[in-house]
C-alpha positions as CSV (number, residue, x, y, z in Angstrom):
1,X,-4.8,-26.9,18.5
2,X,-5.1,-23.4,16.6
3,X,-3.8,-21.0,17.6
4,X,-5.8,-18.0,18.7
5,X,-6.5,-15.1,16.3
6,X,-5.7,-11.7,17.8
7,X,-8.9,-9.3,17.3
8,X,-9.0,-5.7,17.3
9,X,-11.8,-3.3,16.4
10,X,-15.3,-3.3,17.0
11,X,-17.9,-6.1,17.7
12,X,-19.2,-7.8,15.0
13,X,-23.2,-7.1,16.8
14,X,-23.0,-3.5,16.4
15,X,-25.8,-2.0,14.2
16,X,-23.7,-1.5,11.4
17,X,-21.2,-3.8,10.4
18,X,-17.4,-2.2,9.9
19,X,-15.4,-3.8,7.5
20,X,-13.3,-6.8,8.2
21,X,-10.3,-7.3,7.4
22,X,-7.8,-10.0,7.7
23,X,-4.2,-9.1,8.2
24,X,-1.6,-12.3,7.9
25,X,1.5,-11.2,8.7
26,X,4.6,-13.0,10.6
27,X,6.4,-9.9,11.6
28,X,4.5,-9.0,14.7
29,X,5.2,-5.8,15.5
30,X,4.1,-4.7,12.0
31,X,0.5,-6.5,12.2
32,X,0.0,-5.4,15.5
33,X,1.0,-1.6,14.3
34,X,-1.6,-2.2,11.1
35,X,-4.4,-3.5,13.0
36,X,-3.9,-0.4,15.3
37,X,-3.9,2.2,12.8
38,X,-6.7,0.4,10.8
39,X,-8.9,-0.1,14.1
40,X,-8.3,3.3,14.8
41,X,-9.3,4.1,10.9
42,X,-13.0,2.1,11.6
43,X,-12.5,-1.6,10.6
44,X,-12.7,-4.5,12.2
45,X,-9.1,-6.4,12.1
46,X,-8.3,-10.1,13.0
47,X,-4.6,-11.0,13.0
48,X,-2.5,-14.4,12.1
49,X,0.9,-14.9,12.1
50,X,1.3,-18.5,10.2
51,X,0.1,-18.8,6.3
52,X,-2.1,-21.8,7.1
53,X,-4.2,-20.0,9.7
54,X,-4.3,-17.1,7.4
55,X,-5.8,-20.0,4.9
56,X,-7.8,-21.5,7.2
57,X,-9.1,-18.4,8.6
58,X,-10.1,-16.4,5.3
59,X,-12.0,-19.7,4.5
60,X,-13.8,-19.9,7.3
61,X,-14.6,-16.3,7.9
62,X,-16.5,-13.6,5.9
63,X,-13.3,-11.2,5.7
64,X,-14.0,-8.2,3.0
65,X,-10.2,-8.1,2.4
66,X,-6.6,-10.1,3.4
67,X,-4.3,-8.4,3.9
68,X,-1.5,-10.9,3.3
69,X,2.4,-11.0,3.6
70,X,4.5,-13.6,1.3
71,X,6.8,-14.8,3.1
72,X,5.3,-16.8,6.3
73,X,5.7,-19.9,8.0
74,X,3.6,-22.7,7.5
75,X,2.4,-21.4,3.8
76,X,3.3,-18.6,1.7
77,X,1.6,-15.9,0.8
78,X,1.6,-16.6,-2.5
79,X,0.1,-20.3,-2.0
80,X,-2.4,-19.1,0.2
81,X,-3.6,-16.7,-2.1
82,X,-3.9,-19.5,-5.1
83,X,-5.8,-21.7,-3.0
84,X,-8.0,-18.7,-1.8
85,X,-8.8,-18.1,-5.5
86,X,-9.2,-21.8,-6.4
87,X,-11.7,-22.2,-4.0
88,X,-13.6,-19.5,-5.0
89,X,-13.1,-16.7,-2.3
90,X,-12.9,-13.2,-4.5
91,X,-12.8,-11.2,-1.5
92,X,-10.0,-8.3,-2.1
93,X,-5.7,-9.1,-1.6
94,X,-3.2,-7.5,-0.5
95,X,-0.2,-8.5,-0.7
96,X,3.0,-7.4,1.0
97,X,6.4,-8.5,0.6
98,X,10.3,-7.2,1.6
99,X,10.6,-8.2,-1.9
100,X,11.1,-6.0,-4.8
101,X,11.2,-7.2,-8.4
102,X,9.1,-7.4,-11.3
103,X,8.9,-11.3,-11.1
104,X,7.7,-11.5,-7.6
105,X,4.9,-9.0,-8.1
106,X,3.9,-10.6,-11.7
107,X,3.7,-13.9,-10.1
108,X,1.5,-12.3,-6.6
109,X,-0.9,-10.8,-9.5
110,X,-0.7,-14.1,-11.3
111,X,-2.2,-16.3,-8.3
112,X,-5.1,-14.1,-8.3
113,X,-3.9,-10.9,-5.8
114,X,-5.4,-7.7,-6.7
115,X,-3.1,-5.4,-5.0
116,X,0.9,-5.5,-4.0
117,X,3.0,-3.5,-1.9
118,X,6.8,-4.0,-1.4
119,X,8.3,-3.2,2.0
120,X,8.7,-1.1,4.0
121,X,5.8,0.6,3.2
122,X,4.2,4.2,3.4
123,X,1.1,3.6,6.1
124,X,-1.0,6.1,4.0
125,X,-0.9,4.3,0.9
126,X,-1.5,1.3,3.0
127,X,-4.8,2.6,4.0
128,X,-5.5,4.0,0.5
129,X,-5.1,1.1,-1.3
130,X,-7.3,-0.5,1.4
131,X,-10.1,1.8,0.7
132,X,-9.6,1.7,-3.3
133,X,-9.8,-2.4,-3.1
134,X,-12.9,-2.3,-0.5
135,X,-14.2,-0.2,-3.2
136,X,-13.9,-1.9,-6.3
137,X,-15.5,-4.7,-4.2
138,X,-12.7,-7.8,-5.4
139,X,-11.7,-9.2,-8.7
140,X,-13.3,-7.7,-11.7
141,X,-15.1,-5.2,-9.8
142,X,-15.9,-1.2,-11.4
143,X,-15.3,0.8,-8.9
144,X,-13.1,3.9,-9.8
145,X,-8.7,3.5,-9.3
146,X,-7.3,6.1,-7.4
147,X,-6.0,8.7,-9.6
148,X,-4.0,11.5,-9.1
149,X,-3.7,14.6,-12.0
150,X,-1.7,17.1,-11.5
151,X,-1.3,19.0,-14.4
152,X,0.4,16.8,-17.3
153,X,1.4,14.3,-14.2
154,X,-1.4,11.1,-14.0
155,X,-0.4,9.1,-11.0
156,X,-2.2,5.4,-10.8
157,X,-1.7,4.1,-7.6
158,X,-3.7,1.1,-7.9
159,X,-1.9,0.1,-11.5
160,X,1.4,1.7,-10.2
161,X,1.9,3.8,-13.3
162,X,3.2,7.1,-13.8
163,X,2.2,9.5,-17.1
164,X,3.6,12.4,-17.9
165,X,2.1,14.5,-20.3
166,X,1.6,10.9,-23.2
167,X,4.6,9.3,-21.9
168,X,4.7,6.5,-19.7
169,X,7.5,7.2,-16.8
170,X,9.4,3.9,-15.1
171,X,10.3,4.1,-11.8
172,X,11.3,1.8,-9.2
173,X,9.5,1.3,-6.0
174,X,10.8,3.6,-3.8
175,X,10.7,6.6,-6.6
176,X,7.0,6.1,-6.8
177,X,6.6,5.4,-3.1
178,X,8.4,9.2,-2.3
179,X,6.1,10.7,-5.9
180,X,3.0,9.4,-4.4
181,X,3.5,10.7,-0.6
182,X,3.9,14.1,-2.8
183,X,1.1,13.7,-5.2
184,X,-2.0,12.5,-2.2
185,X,-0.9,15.7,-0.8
186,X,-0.5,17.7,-3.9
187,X,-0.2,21.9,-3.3
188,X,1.2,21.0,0.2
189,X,4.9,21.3,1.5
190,X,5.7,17.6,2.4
191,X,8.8,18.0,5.2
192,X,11.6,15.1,4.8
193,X,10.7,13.5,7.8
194,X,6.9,12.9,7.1
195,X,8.5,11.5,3.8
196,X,11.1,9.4,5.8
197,X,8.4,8.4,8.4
198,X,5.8,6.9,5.7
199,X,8.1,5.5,2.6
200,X,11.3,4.0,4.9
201,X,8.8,3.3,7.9
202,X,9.4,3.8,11.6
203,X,12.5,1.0,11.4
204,X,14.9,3.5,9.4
205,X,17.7,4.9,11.1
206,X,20.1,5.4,8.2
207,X,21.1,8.7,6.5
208,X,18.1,11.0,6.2
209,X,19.4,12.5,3.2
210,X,18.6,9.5,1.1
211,X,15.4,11.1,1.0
212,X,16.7,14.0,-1.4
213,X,19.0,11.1,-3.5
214,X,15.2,10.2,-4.3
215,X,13.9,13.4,-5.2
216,X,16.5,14.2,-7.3
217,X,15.8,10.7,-9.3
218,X,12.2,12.2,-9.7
219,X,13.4,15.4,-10.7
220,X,15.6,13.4,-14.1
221,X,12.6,11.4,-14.4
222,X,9.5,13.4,-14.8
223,X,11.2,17.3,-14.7
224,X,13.1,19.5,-12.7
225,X,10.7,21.9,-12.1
226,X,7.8,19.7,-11.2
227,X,9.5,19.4,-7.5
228,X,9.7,22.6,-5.9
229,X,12.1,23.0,-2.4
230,X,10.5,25.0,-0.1
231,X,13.8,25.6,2.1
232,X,13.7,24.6,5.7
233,X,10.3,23.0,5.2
234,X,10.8,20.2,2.7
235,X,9.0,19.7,-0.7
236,X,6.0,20.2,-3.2
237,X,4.8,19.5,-6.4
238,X,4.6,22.5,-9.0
239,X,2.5,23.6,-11.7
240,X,3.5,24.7,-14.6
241,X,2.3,27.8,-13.1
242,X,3.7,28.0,-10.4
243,X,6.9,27.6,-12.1
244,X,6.6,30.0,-14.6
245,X,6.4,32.9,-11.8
């Protein structure tokens, strides 16, 4: 017998319909955290732990996204999305992963994903990425990406790209992860713990000063002066400006 799907949110009778989402995810205090926080963000959120639910379940239900780990019992994520996508669901996915290469997130996009996010994960870009896919409405769709410009600086957090000025930046994950909790929040001060909190998740209890290893990476990367330190209060991004005062 299947087992049960967890089911958080609102009922599906209400006059207007929330969006659903379908989080498939074997760690379970993680997909019981995201269906919380998404809930609590207005959507309705049914939860699997096992890849052939989650298959059996986005086929059978009318989910507006997946949200969908790789590695899983039963099926992995990336086979479940394939046979999503060969039987002709285009709803929006997500996928997740503790992974983080170029190869594993080529071959995600490959079987038809639209989105990927490597582990641990900031909770905020969780829930924008969310709202840029539900958006854009699925594969091929023409809604807008979520850009960020700030001055010369384009961040692309849907494509994961970085310009500065013409030129094309590489970073790795966790550069862009700390850039984009500074850039959604542009012409704040960002402290090192709200940093901490949404790029190395709730789980981290190593060295908190790994946080400024990072900002100084970004700092040899896009330049010096873009990241300001407000002292005793934590960081922000700089206009030219700014740093010309």
């Amino acid at each position: 017998m299947r087992p049960p799907v967890t089911r958080h949110g609102p009922a599906q009778g209400a006059a207007r319909r929330p969006f659903r989402l379908l989080i498939v995810e074997d760690e379970r205090r993680l997909a019981l955290s995201l269906a919380g926080g998404l809930t609590a963000e207005g959507y309705a959120v049914d939860v699997v732990h096992d890849g052939r639910d989650g298959l059996d379940r986005a086929t059978e239900g009318s989910y507006d996204l997946v949200i969908l780990d790789i590695m899983l019992p039963g099926l992995n994520g990336y086979r479940v999305c394939a046979a999503l996508r060969a039987a002709g669901h285009d709803m929006p996915i997500l996928m997740l992963t503790a992974k983080d290469g170029e190869y594993d997130e080529a071959e995600g996009l490959d079987t038809g994903a639209d989105d990927y996010l490597t582990k641990p994960f900031s909770y905020v870009v969780l829930v924008a990425r969310v709202k840029a896919l539900l958006r854009r409405g699925g594969p091929g769709g023409g809604g807008p990406s979520p850009v960020h410009l700030h001055g010369d600086l384009k961040v692309d957090t849907a494509a994961r790209r970085v310009l500065l000025g013409e030129e094309e930046v590489t970073l790795t994950a966790k550069e862009f992860a700390v850039l984009e909790q500074l850039v959604v929040r542009a012409g704040e001060v960002v402290s090192k713990a709200d940093i901490l909190e949404h790029v190395w998740d709730f789980a981290y209890d190593g060295d908190p000063n790994i946080v400024e290893v990072y900002v100084s990476a970004l700092r040899r990367k896009l330049r010096a002066s873009l990241i300001g330190t407000v002292r005793g209060a934590g960081y922000r991004l700089e206009t030219e400006s700014e740093t010309a005062r």
